[in-house]
N, C-alpha and C positions, 0 to 999 in steps of 0.2 A: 938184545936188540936195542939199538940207539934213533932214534928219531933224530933226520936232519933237519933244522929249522931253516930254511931262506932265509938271505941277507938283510930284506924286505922285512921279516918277519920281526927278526931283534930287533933292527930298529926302528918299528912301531912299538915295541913293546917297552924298549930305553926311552920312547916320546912319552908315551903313557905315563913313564914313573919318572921323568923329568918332570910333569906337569904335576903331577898329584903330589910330586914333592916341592915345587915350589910354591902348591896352594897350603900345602900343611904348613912351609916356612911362613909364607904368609899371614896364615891365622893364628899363629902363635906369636909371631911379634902384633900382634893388633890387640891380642891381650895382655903378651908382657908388657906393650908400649901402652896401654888403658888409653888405644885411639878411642874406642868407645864417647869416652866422656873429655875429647879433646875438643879444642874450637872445630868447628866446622870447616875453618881453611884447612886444618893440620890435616880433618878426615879428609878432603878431597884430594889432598896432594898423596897421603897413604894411596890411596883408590888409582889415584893416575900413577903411581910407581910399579905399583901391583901390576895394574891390566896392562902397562909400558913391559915388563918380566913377562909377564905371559904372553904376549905376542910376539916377544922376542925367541922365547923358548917354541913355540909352535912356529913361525918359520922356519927356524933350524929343524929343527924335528921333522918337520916336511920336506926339507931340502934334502934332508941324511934318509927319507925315505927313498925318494926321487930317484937319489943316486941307486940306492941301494937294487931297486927295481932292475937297475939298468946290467946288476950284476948277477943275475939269476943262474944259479945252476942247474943241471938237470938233474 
C-alpha cells in the first residue's frame, strides 16, 4: 500500500528543508567565518544577508505552495 501525498504537501515539506537548510548554512559560516568576534558592521551586514536569504526562500516556498494548492488531486 503507497500513500499519495498532494502537490501541496511536498512542497511544504521541500519549504521546510529549504529553510532549515539555509539556517544550518548560515550557522556554520558564522562560525567558519568567527562573525562572533567581527566588528559589529561585519556582524550586522552577516545578519541583513541572512534574514535578506530567508525571506527570500519563504516567499518562494509560499509561492510553489500556492501554486501547488491550485493543483490538488482527488
Amino acid at each position: 500500500m503507497t500513500v499519495r501525498t498532494s502537490p501541496a504537501r511536498k512542497r511544504f515539506r521541500e519549504f521546510l528543508l529549504s529553510v532549515a537548510a539555509l539556517h544550518v548554512a548560515a550557522i556554520a559560516l558564522y562560525y567558519a567565518l568567527e562573525i562572533g568576534h567581527s566588528p559589529a558592521a561585519r556582524q550586522r551586514m552577516f545578519a541583513w544577508v541572512w534574514m535578506g536569504a530567508t525571506v527570500a526562500v519563504v516567499l518562494v516556498g509560499i509561492q510553489r505552495i500556492k501554486r501547488a494548492r491550485g493543483q490538488r488531486t482527488p
